[in-house]
Structure formats: structure tokens, C-alpha cells
KEMI-152244 format. One line per field, with one value per atom (N, C-alpha, C): atom name; x, y, z. Coordinates in steps of 0.02 Angstrom, whole numbers, plus 32768, in hexadecimal, padded with zeros to 4 digits. Layout:
BEGIN
at (CA; ...)
c1 (X; ...)
c2 (Y; ...)
c3 (Z; ...)
//
This chain:
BEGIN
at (N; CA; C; N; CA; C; N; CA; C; N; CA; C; N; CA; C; N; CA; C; N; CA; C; N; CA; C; N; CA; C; N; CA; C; N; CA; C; N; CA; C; N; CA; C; N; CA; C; N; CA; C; N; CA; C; N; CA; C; N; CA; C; N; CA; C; N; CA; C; N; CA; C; N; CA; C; N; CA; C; N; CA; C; N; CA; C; N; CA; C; N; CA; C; N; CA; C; N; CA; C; N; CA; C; N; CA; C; N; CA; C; N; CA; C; N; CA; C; N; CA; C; N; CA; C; N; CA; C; N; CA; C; N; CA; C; N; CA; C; N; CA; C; N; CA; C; N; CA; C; N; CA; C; N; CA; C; N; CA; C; N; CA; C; N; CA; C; N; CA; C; N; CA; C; N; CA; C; N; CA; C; N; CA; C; N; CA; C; N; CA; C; N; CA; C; N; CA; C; N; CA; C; N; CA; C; N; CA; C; N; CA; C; N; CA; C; N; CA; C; N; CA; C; N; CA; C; N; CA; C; N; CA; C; N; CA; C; N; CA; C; N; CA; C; N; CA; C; N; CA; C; N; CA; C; N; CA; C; N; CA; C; N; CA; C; N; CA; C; N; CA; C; N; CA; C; N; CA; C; N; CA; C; N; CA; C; N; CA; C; N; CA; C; N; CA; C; N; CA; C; N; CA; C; N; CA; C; N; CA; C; N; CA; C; N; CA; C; N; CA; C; N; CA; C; N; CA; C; N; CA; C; N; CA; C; N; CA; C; N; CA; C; N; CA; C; N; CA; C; N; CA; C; N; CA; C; N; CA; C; N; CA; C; N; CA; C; N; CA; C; N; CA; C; N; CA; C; N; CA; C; N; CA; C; N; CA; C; N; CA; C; N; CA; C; N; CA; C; N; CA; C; N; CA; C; N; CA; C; N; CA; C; N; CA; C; N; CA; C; N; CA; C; N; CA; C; N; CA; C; N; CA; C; N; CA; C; N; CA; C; N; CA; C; N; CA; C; N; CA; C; N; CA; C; N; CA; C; N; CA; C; N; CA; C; N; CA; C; N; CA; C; N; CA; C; N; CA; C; N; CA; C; N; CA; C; N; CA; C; N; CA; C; N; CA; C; N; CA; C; N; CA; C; N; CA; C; N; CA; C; N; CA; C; N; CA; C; N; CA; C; N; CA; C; N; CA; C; N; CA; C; N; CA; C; N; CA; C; N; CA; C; N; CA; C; N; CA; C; N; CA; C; N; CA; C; N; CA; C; N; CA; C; N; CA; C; N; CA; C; N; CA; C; N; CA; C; N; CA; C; N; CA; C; N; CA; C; N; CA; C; N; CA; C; N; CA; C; N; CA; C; N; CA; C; N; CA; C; N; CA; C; N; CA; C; N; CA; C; N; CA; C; N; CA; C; N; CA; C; N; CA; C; N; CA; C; N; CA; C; N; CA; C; N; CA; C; N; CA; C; N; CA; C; N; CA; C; N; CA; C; N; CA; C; N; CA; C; N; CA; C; N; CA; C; N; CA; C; N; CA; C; N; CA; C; N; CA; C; N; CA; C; N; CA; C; N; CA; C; N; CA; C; N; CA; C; N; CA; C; N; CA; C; N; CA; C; N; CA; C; N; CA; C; N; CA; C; N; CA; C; N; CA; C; N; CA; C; N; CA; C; N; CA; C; N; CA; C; N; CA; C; N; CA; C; N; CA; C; N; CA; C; N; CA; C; N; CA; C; N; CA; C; N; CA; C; N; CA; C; N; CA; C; N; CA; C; N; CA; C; N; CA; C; N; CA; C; N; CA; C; N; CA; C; N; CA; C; N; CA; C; N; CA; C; N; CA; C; N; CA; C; N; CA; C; N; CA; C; N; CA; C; N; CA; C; N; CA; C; N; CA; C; N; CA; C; N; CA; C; N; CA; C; N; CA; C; N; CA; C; N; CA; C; N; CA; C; N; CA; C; N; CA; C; N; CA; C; N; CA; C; N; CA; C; N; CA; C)
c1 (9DC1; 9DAB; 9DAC; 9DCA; 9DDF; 9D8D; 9D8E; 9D43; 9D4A; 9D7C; 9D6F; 9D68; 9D82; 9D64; 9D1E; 9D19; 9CCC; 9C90; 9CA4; 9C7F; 9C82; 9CB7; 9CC7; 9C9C; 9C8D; 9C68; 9C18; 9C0A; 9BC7; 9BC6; 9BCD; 9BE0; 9BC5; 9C02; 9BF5; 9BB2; 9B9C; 9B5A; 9B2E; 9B1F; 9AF0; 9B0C; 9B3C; 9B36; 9B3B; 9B41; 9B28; 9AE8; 9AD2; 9A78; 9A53; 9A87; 9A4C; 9A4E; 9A99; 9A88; 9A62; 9A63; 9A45; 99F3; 99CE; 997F; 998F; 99A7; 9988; 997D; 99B7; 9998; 996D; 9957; 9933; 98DA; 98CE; 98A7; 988D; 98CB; 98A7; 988D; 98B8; 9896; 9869; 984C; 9802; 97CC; 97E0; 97A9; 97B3; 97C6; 97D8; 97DD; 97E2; 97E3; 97A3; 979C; 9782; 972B; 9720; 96E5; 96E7; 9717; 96F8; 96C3; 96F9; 96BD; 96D6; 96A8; 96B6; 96ED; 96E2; 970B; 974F; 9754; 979E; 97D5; 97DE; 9822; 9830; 97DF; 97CF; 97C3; 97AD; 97BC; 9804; 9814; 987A; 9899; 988C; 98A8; 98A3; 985D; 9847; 985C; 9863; 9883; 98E6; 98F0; 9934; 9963; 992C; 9924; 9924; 98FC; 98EC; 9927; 9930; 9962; 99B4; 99BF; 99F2; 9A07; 99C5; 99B7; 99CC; 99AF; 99A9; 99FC; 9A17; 9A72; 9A8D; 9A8D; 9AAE; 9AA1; 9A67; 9A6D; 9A6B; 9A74; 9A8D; 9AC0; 9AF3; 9B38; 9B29; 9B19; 9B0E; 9AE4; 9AB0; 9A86; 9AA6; 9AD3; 9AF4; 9B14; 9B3D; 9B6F; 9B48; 9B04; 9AFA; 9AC7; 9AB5; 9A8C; 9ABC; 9AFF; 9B2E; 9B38; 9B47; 9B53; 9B1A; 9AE0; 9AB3; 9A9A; 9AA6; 9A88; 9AD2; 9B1A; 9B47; 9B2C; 9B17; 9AFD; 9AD6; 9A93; 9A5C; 9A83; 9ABC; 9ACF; 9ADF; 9B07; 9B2C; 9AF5; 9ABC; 9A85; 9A6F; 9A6C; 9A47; 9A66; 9A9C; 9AD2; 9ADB; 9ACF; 9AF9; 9AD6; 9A96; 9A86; 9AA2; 9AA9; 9ABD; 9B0A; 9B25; 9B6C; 9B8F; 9B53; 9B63; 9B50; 9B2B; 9B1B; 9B49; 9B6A; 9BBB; 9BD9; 9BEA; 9C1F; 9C14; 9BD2; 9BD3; 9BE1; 9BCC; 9BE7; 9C22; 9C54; 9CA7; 9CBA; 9CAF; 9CB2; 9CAE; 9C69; 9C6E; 9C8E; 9CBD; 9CE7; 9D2F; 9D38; 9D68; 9DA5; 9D96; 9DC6; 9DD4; 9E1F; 9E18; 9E00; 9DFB; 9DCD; 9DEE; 9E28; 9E48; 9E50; 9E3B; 9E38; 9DDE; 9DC0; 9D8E; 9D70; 9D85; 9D8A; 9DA4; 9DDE; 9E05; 9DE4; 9DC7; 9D97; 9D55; 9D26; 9D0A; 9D09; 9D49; 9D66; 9D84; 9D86; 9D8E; 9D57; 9D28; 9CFF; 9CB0; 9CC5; 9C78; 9C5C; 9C07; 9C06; 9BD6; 9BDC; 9BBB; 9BF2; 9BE5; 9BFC; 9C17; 9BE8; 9BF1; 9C0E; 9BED; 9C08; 9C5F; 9C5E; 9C9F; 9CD1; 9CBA; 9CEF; 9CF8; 9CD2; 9CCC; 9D17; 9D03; 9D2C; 9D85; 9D7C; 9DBE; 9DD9; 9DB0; 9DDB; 9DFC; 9DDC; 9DF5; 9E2A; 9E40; 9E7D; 9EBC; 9E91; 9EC6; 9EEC; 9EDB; 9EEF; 9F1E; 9F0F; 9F32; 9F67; 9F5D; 9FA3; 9FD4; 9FA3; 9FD5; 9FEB; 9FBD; 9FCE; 9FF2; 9FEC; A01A; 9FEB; 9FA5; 9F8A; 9F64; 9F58; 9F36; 9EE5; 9EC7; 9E7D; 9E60; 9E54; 9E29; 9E32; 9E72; 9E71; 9E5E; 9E71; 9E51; 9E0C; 9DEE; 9D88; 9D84; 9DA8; 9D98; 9D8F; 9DC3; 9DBD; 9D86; 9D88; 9D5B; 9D0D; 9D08; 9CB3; 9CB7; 9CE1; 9CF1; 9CDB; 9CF9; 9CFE; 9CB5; 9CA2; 9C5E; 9C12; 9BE4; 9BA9; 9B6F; 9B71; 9B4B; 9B46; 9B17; 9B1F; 9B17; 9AE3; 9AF1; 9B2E; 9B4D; 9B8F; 9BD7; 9BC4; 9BF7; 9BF3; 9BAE; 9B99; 9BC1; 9BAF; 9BC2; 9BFF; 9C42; 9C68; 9C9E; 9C77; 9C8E; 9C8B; 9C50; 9C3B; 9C6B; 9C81; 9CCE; 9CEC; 9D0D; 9D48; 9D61; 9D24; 9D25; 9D21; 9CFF; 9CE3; 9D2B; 9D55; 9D8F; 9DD6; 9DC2; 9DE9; 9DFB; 9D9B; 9D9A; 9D83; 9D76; 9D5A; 9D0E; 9D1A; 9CD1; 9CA7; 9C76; 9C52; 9C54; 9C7C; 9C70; 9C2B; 9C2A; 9C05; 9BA0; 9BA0; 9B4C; 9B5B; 9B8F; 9B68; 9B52; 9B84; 9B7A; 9B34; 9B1A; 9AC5; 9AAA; 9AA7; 9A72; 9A83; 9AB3; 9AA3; 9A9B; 9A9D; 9A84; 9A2D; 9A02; 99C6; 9997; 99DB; 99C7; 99A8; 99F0; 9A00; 99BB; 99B1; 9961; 993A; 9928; 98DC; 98E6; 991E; 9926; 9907; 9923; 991D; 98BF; 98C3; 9874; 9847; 983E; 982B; 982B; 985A; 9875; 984D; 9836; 982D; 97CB; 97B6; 9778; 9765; 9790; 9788; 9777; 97AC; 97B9; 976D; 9751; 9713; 96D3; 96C2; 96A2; 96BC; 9704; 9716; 96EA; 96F3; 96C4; 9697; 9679; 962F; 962D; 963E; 9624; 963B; 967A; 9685; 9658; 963E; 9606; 95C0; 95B5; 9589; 9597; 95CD; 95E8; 95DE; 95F8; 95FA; 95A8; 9592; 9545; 951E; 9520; 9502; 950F; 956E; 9575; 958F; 95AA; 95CE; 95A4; 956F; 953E; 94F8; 94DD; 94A4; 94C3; 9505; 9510; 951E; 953B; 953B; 950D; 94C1; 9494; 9470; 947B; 946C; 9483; 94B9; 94EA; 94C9; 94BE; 9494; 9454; 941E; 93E2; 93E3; 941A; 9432; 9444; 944F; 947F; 9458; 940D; 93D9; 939F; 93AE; 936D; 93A3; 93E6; 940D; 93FA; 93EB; 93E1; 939C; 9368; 9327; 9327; 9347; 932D; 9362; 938A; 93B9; 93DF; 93F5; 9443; 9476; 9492; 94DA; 94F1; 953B; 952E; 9590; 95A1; 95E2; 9609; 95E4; 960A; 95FB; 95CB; 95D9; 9599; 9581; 9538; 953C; 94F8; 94E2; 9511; 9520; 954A; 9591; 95A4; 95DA; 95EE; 95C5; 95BE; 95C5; 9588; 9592; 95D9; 95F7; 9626; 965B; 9679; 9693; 968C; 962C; 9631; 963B; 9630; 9654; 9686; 96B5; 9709; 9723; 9710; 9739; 9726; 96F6; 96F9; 96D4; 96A0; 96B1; 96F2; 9717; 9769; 977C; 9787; 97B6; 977F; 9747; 9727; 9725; 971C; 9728; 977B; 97A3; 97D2; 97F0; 97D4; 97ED; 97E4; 9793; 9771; 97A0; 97A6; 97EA; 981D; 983E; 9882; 986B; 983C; 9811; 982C; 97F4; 97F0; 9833; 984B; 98A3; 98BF; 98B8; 98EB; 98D5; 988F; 9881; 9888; 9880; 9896; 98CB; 9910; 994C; 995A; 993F; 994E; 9932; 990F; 98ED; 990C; 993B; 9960; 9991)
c2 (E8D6; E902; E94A; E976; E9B8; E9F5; EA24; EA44; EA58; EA6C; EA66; EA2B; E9EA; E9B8; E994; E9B0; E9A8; E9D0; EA2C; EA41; EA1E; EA11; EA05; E9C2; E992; E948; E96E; E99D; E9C2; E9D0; EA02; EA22; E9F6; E9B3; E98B; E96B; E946; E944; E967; E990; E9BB; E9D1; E9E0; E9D8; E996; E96B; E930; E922; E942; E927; E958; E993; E9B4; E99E; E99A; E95C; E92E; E906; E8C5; E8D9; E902; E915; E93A; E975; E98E; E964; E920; E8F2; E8D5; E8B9; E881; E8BB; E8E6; E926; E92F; E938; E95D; E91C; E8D5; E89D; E8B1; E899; E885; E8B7; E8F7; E938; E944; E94F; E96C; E922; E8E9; E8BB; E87B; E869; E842; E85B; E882; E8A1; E8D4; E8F1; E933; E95D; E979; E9AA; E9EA; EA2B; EA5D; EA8B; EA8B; EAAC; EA8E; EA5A; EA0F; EA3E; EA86; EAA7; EAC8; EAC7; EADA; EAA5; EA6A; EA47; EA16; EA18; EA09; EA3C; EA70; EAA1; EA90; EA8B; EA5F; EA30; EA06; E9BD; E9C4; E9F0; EA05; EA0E; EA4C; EA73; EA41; EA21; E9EA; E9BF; E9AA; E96D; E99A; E9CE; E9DC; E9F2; EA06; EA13; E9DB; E9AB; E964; E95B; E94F; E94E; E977; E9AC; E9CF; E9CE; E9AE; E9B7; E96F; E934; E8F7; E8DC; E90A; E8FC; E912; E95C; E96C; E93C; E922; E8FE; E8C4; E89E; E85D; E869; E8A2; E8AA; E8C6; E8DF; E8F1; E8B0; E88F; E83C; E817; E819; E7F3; E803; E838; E85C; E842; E84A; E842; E7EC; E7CE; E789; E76A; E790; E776; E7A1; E7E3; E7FE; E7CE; E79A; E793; E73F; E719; E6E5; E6DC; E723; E74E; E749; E772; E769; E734; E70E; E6CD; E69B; E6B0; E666; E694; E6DC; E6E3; E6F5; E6EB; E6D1; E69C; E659; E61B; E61F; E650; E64D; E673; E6A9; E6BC; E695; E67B; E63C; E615; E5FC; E5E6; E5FF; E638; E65E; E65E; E66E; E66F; E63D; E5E8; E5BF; E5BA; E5D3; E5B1; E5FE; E64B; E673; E666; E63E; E62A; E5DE; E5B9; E5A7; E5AA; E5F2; E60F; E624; E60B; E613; E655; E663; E6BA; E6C3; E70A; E729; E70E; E6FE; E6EC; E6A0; E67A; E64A; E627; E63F; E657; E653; E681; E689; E65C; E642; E611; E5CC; E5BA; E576; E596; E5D2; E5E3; E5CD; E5E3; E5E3; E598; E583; E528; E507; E517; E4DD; E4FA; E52F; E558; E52E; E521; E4F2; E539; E56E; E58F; E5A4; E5BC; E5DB; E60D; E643; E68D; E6B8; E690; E695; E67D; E653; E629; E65B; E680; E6AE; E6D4; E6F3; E737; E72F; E6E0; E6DC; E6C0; E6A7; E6A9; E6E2; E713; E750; E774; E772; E776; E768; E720; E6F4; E704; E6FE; E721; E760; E790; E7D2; E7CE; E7B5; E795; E75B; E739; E706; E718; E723; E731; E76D; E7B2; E7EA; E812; E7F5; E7F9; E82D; E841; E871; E852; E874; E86F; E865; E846; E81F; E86D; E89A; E8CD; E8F4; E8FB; E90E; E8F0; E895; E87B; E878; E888; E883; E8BF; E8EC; E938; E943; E91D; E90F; E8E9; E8B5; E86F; E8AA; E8C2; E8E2; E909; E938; E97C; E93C; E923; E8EB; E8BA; E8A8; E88F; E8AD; E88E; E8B3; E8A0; E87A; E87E; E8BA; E8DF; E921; E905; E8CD; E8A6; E884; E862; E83C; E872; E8A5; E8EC; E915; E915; E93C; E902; E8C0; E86C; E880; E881; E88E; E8CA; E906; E93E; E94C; E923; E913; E8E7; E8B0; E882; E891; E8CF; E8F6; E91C; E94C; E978; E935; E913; E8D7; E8D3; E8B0; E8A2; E8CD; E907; E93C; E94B; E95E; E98A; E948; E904; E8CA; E8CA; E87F; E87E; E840; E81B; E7CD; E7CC; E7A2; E793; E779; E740; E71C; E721; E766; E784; E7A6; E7C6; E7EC; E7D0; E77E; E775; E741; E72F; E726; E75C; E784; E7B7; E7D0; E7D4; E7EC; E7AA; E76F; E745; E750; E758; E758; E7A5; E7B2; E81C; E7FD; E7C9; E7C8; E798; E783; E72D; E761; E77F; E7BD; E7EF; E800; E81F; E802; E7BA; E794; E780; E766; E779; E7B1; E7E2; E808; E830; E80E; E826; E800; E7A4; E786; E791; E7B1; E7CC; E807; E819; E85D; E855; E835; E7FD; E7E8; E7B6; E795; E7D9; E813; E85B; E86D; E868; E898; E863; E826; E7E5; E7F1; E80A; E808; E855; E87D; E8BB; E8B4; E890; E879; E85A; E823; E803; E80E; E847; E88B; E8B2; E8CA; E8E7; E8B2; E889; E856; E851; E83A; E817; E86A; E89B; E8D4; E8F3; E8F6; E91E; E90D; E8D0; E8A1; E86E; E851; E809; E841; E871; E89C; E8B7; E8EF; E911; E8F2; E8C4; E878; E872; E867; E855; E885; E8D4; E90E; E90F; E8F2; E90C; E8D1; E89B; E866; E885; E898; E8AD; E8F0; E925; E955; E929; E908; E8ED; E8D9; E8B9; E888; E8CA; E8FF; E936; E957; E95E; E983; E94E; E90E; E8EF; E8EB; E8EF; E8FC; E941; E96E; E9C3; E9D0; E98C; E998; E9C6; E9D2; EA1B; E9FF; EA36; EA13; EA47; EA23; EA55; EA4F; EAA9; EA9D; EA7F; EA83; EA5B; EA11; E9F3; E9AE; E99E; E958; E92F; E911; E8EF; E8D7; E883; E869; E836; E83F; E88A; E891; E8A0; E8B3; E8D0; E887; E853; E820; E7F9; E7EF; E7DC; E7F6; E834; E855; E848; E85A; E845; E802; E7D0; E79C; E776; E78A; E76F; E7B0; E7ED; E813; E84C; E84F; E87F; E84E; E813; E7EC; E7BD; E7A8; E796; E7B8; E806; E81F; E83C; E857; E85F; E823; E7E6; E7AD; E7A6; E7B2; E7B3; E7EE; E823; E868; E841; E830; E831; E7DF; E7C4; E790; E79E; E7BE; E7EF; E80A; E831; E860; E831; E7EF; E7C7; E79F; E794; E778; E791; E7D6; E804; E815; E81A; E81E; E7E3; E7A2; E774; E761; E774; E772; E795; E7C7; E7E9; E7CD; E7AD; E77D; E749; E723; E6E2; E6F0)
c3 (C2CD; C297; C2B1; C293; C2A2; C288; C2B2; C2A1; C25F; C234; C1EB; C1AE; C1C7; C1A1; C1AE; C208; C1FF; C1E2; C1DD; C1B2; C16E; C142; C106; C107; C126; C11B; C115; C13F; C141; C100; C0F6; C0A4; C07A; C087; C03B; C042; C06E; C07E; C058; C058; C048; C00F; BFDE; BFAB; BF82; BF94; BF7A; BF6B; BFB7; BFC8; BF89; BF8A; BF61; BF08; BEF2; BEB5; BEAF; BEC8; BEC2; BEE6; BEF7; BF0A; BECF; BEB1; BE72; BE2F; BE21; BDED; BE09; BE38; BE40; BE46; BE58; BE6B; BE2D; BDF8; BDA8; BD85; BD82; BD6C; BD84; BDB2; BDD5; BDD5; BDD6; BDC3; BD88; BD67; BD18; BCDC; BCF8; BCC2; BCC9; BD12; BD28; BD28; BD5C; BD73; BD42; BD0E; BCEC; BD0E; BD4F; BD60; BD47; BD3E; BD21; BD5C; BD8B; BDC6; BDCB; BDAB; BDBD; BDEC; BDC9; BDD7; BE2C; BE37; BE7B; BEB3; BE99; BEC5; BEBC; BE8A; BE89; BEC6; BEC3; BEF8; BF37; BF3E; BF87; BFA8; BF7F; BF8F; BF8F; BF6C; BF67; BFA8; BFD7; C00F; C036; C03C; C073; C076; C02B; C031; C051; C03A; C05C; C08C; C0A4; C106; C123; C11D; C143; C12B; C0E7; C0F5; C110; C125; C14C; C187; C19C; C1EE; C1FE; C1C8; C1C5; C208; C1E5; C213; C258; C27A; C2AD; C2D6; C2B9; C2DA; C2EA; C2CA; C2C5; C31C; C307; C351; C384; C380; C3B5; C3E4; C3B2; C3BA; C3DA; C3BE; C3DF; C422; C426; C474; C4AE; C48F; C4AC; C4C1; C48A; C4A3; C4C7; C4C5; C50A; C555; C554; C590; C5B1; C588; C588; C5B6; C588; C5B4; C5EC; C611; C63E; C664; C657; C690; C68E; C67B; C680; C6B2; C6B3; C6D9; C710; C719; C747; C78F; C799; C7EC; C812; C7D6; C7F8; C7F1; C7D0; C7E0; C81C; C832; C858; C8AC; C899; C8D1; C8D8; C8A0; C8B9; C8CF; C8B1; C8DA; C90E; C925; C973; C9AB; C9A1; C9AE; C996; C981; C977; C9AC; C9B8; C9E2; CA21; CA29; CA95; CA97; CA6D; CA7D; CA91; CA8E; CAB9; CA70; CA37; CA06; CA07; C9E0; C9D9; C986; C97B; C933; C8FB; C906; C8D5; C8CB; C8EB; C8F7; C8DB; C8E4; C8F2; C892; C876; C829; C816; C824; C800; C7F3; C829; C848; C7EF; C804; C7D7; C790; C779; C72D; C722; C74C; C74B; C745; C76F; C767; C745; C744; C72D; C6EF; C6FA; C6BD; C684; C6A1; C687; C643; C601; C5CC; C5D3; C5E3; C5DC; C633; C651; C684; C68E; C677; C691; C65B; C638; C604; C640; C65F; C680; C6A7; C6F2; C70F; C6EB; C6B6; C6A5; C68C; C666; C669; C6A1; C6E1; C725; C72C; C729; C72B; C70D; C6BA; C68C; C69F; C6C1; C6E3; C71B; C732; C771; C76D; C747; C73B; C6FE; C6CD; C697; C688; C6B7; C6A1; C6D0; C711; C751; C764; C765; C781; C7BD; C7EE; C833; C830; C850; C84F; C83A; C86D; C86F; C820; C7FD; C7B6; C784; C78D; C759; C767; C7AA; C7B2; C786; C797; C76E; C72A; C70E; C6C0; C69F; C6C9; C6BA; C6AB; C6EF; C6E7; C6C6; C6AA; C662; C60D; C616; C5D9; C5E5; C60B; C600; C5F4; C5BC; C5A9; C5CA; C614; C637; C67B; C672; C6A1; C6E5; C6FB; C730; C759; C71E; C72A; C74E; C728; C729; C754; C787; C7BE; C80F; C7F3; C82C; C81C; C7FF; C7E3; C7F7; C807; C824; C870; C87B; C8B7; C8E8; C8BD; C8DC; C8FE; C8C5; C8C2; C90D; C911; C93C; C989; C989; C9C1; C9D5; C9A9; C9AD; C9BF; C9A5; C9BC; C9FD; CA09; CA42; CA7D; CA74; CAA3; CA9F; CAA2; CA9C; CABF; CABB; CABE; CA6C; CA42; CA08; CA0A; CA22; CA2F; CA48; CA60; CA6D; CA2E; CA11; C9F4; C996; C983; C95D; C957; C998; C9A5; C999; C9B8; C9AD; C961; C94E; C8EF; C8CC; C8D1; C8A9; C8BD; C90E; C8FE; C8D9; C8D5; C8A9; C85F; C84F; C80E; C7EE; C823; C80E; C808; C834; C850; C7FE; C7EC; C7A6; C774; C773; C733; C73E; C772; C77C; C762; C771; C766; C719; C701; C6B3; C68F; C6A5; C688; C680; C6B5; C6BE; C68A; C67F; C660; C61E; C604; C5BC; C59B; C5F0; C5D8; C5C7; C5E2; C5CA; C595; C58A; C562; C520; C51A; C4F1; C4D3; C51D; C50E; C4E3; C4EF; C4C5; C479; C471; C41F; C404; C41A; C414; C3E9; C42F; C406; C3D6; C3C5; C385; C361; C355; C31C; C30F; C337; C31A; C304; C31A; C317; C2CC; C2E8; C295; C256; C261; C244; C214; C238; C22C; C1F4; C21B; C21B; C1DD; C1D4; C1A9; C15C; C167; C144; C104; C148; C131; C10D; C111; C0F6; C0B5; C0B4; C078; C04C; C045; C021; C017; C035; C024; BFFE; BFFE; BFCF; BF89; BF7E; BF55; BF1D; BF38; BF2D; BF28; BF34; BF20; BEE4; BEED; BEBB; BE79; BE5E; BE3C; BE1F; BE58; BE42; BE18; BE37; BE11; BDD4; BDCA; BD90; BD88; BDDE; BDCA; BDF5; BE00; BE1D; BE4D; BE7C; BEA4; BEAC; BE91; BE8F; BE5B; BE24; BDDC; BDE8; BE21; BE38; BE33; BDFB; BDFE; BE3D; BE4F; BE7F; BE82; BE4C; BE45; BE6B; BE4F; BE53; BEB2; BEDC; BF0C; BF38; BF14; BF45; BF42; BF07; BF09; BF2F; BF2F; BF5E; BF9C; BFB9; BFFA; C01C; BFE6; BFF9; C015; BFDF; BFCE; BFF0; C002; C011; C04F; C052; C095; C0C6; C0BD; C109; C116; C0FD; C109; C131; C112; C147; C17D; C172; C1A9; C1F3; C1E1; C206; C22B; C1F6; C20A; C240; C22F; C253; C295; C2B8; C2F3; C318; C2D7; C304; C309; C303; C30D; C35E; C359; C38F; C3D0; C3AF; C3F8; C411; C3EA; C3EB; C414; C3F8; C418; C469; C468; C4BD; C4E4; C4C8; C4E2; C502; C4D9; C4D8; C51F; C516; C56A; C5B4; C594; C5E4; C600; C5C4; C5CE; C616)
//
């Protein structure tokens, strides 16, 4: 997909999104709920709905990117622990990869090292250019640093073999430490949620339930009308936002 048919899929997105939120927006405020404001909150929901399509697509590819980075680190201490046992068996680098991309039972990993291969057999280029490419073209910044690191090893000589121990125990002590972080970073969502989320919640119901006692309204909106809303519609996505939240930090620990 060329960068102008991917703007153009953006585009349509979002003018789609914004058709289909302005009927469904004016039904439901202007026919349904007859609230007196309908036209202001059609707008609202308009806005929203076509924010979220337009940054639809971006998010798609940048999620994608991210949960292959996320496989990349995941496999790749113990792949590099192979490598290092098939290295102090005396194999050479190229040899070495090849064994890799054969028997690797890893997914994302085992792409990495056959792109290697692919460079080198089918493209007639030399180990140290296809490492070069390989780590330019991969979205793990880890994999791409092991990667460049090869290169030069191989160039200039090296112990393959110490040095792909010592970055597989970099790479554990990382994932470690990421995975610690994750569990804080938890806990303070946690607290948001129950604080402003659960509490504010519970604010917006006891407004709702005095807006009904004093017989006014708030925003063109009865106290009926408020709970219904907060119901069906702002804890959904409120719930939903904070699982997105945690997903998404998750995703990075794997």
C-alpha cells in the first residue's frame, strides 16, 4: 500500500464514521430521548466517532508493529542462548544462522533468521550486509542493536560465542525488569480506576437521583435520561478505554 492509498483508506474512515454517528446521534437525541440540546450532543458524538476512525487505521499498524516487536523480545534470550551453543561448536556465522532458520521452533524469531539466509543465498549478498539489513528492517530495537553487534564481531573478530551469553543474560535482566515495572505501573491504574472511575461513577448516579428529586435537569438531560447514558454509554467505553490501557502495557512485558 503506497502512502497515498493509505491516507485515502484514513479519509474514508472517517467520513464514513462521521455518516453513520450523525444518523444514529440525531435518532437517539432528537427522536428517541427528545432532548432539547439533541444538535449539541449529535456534534459530540460526531467528533468522537470520527476521531476514533481516523486514528483507527494508525493504531491498527502501529499495534501491529508492536505486538511483532513484543514476539521478537520474547523469544529472543533463548534464541540467543542457542546461538551461543551452535557458536562454541566451532561452526562458522554462516553456518551458524542457517542451523538457526532450520530448526528454530520460535515464529518470529525464526522470520528474523531466514531473512538472513534469504540475503545471502538468494540475493548473493555477504553475511555482514544481510545482518545490516536484517537489523534496519526489524521492529525490535533489541534484536537490531544483537544484530549490528554480529556484524561488526564478525568483521573486525570476535568470541561469537561470550558475547552471545552475555547479551542473552542483558536481554533476561531486561525482560525482567520490564516485567517489574508493568506490575507498579498495575498498581497505580488500579488506583485510577477505583478512585476516578468507580467513585466518579458513583457521583454521577447520586447527581442524577438529586437532579430528579429537585425536578430540573442538567444540560437539556432528565435524571432518567442521564442514567441511561451513564449506563449503556460512558461506563462501556470508560471500562473499555482502561482495558485497552492495560493490554497495551501488558503487551510490552511479554
Amino acid at each position: 500500500m503506497t502512502s497515498s492509498q493509505y491516507i485515502s483508506v484514513i479519509l474514508l474512515n472517517g467520513v464514513v464514521a462521521t455518516i453513520v454517528s450523525a444518523a444514529l446521534s440525531v435518532s437517539l437525541f432528537a427522536l428517541v430521548l427528545n432532548v432539547g440540546l439533541w444538535w449539541l450532543y449529535s456534534l459530540l458524538m460526531v467528533g468522537i466517532s470520527a476521531s476514533v476512525a481516523l486514528a483507527s487505521l494508525p493504531m491498527t499498524v502501529s499495534n501491529s508493529i508492536s505486538s511483532r516487536r513484543s514476539k521478537v523480545d520474547r523469544e529472543l534470550p533463548f534464541s540467543l542462548s542457542e546461538l551461543s551453543i551452535l557458536a562454541s561448536t566451532g561452526l562458522s556465522p554462516i553456518d551458524v544462522f542457517r542451523k538457526m532458520a532450520a530448526r528454530c521452533k520460535n515464529d518470529a524469531m525464526a522470520s528474523e533468521y531466514k531473512k538472513v539466509i534469504y540475503k545471502t543465498d538468494m540475493e548473493g549478498k555477504d553475511l555482514i550486509t544481510a545482518l545490516g539489513e536484517t537489523a534496519r528492517e526489524t521492529p525490535s530495537d533489541v534484536l537490531r542493536e544483537t544484530l549490528w553487534d554480529l556484524a561488526n564481531m564478525i568483521h573486525q573478530g570476535g568470541s561469537l560465542d561470550d558475547y552471545l551469553r552475555v547479551k542473552a543474560d542483558e536481554v533476561m535482566s531486561l525482560k525482567r525488569a520490564i516485567q517489574e515495572e508493568f506490575i507498579s505501573k498495575l498498581t497505580g491504574i488500579s488506583d485510577i480506576y477505583v478512585s476516578l472511575v468507580l467513585i466518579g461513577v458513583l457521583f454521577i448516579g447520586i447527581a442524577a437521583f438529586l437532579i430528579n428529586a429537585l425536578g430540573s435537569n442538567f444540560g437539556g438531560l432528565d435524571a432518567n435520561t442521564l442514567l441511561v447514558l451513564l449506563t449503556y454509554l460512558l461506563l462501556p467505553v470508560i471500562i473499555a478505554a482502561f482495558s485497552l490501557v492495560v493490554m497495551s502495557s501488558y503487551s510490552k512485558t511479554e
